[in-house]
N, C-alpha and C positions, 0 to 999 in steps of 0.2 A: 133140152137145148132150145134155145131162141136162134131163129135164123131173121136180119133184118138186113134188106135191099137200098141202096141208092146208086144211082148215077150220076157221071159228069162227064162230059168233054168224051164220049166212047166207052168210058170205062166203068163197068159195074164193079159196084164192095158190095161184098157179102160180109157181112158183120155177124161172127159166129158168137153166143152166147154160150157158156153149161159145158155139158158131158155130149161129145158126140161120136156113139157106139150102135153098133147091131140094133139094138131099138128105135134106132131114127134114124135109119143110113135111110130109107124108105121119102122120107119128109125133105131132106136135103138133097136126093137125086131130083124131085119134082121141081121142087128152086131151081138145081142148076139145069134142067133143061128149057124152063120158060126164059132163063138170062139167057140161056145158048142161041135161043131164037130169036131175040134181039139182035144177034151180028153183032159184037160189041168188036170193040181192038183189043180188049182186056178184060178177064175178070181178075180183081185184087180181092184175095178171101181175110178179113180182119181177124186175127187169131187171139187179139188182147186179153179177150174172155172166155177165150176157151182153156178149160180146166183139165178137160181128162178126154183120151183117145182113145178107139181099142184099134184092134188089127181088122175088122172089119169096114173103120172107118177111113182106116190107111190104104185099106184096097180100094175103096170108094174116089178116094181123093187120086190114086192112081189110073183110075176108069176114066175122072175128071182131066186129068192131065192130058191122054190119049184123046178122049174126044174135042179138048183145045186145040189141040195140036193138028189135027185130022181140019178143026175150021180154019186154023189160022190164026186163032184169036190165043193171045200168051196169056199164062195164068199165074200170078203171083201171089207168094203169102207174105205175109207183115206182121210184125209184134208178136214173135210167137212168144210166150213167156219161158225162162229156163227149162222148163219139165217137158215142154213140149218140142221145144228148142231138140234136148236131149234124144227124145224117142227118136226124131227124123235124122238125127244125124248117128245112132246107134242101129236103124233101118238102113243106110247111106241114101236116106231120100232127099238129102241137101245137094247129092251128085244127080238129080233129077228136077229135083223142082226149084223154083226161082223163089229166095227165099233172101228178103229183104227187110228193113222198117218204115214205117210210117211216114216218116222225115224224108228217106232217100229215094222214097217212090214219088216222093211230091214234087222232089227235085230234076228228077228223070222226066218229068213230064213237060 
């Protein structure tokens, strides 16, 4: 998995690349605690390129949501592709997390 960071205007992207499972849940909690400490208004996690999930990494992203929520800071996902689309919404994690595109986040802002 490639994890790649930008900012703008408050809001950090995390730009996910690959497979991200039990083997790099580790790499991605350390990312998202150096953004957390930023104070952002927002992290938007870019899911374009993420390929494959497992249930370790869905726990992770739910750890995520709770300690957004706990700052303040909302945590959005974008572009997730069908297959990933699918999981989150076979999880009913679409009734939890903010799950938009690319276009309608830009627009929101």
């Amino acid at each position: 998995m490639e994890l790649k960071v930008d900012e703008a205007n408050g809001i950090v992207h995390i730009h996910v690349k690959g497979e991200f499972h039990i083997g790099n849940v580790s790499s991605f909690e350390e990312l998202w605690h150096a953004q957390i400490e930023k104070k952002p208004k927002m992290i938007a996690i870019d899911c374009n390129e993420l390929g494959y999930i497992d249930s370790s990494a869905i726990g992770t992203l739910v750890k995520f949501l709770n300690n957004a929520m706990s700052k303040k800071i909302k945590l959005v996902f974008y572009d997730l592709n069908p297959a990933i689309k699918n999981i989150f919404k076979t999880a009913r994690l679409d009734n939890f997390f903010t799950i938009t595109t690319k276009d309608k986040l830009e627009n929101e802002l």
